[in-house]
C-alpha positions in Angstrom: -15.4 -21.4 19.2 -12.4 -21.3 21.7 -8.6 -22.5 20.9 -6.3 -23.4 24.1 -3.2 -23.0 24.0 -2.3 -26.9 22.8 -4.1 -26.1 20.3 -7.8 -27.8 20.5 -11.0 -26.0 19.4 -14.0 -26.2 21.1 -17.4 -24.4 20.8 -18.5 -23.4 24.5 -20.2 -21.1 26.5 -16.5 -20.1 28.0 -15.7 -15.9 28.3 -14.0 -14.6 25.2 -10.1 -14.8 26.5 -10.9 -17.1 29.1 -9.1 -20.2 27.9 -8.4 -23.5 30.3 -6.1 -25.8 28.7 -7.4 -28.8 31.2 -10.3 -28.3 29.9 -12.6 -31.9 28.9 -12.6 -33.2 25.8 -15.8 -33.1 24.0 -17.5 -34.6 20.7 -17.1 -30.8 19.1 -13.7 -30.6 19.8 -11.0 -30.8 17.0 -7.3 -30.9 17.0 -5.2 -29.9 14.5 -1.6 -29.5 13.6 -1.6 -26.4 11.0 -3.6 -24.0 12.2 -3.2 -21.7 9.2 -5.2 -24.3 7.0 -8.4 -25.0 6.9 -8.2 -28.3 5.4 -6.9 -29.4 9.4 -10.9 -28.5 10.4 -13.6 -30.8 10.7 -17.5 -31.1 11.3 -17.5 -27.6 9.7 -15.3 -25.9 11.5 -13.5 -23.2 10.8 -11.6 -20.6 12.3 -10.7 -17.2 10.8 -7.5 -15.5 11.7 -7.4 -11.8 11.4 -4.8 -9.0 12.3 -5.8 -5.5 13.7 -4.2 -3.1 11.9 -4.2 0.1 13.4 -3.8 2.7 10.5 -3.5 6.6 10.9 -3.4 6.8 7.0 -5.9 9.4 6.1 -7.9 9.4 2.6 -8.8 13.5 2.6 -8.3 16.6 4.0 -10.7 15.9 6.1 -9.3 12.5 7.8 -6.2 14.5 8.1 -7.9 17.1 10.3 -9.3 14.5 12.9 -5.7 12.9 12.5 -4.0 13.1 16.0 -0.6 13.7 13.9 -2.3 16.4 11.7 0.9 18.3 12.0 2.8 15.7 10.5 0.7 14.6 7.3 0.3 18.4 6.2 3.8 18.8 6.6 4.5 15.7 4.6 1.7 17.3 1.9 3.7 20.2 1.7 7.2 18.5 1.3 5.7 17.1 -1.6 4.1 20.3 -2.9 7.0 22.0 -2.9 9.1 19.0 -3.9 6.8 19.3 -7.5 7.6 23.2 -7.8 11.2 22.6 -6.8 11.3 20.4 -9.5 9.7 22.0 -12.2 7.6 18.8 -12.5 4.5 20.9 -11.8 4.1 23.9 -13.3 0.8 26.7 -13.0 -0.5 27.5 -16.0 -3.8 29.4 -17.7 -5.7 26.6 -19.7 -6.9 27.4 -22.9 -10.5 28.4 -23.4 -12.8 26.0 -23.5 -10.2 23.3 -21.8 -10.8 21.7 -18.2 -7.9 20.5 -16.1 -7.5 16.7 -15.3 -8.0 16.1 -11.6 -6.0 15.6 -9.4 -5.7 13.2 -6.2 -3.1 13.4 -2.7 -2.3 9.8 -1.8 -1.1 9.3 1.8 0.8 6.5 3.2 3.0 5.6 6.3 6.6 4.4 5.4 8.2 1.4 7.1 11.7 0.2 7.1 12.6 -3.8 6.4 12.1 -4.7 9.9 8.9 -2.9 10.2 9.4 0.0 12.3 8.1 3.5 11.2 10.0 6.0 9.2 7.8 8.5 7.5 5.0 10.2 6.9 4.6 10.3 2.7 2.1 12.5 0.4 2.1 11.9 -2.9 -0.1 14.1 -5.5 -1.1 12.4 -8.8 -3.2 13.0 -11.6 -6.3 11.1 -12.8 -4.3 9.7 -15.8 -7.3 7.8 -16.9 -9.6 10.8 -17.5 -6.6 11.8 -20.5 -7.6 11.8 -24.1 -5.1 11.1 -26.9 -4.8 14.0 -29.1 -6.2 16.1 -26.7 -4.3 15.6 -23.2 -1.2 14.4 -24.8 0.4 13.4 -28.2 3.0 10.7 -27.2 3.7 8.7 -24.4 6.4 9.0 -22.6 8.1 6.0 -20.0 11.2 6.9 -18.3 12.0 3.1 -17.7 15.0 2.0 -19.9 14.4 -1.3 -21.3 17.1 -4.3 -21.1 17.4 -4.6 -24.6 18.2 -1.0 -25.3 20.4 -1.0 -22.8 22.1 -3.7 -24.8 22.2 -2.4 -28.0 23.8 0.9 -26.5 26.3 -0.8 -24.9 27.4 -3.1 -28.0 26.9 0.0 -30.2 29.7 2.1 -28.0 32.0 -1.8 -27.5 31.8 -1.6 -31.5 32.3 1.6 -32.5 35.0 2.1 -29.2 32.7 4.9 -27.9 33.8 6.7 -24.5 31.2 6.7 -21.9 31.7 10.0 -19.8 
């Protein structure tokens, strides 16, 4: 199936990017106005739009190897090794006996500003919180998202009771 540039469709025997918009008309051709929707096609037509993507984000160690920015993504894998440490949300630790650890997974993405353009390389390292076990893993949970209404009732509890806020 071939588009020109006035947007017809044809099926032909035409070379893949060889397009000739004088081309005749023919009882398989269609014209549309979207070219987005479908619903534009007839006689069964239909035409699939796709994007290439080229994406350097690697899912293991071993992508990151064949990576032709290697140096980059285990530089961005240590930033956010350290970045734990440095942190003290990560600590070592012994396990007690009979205890396994949870796993553990590194995440890599590129970062993009609004417009599109390439900032950053990104690791991320996060645990398999869905292997946990209540009782066993952890005893509470713990969200460090403040919710609008307590936000609320803090703020009318120190309007009410003439509370400084430092």
């Amino acid at each position: 199936m071939n588009q020109d540039d006035q947007g017809h469709v044809s099926e032909g025997e035409q070379d893949e990017g060889a397009v000739s918009s004088d081309q005749e008309s023919s009882d398989s051709e269609v014209e549309f106005e979207n070219p987005t929707g479908l619903e534009a096609l007839s006689g069964g037509h239909h035409q699939v739009f796709s994007v290439d993507v080229i994406n350097d984000t690697p899912q293991s160690f071993a992508d990151i190897e064949a990576s032709p920015n290697k140096q980059a993504w285990l530089d961005a894998t240590q930033d956010e090794y350290n970045s734990l440490l440095n942190n003290g949300t990560w600590v070592l630790t012994d396990l007690p006996p009979g205890r396994k650890a949870l796993a553990c997974k590194w995440l890599w993405r590129n970062k993009f500003d609004a417009v599109g353009r390439f900032t950053k390389y990104k690791a991320r390292l996060v645990i398999k919180g869905f292997l946990q076990r209540y009782g066993l893993d952890y005893l509470e949970i713990f969200a460090p998202v403040l919710r609008y209404n307590t936000l609320r009732l803090v703020l009318f509890l120190v309007a009410c009771n003439s509370w400084k806020i430092p």
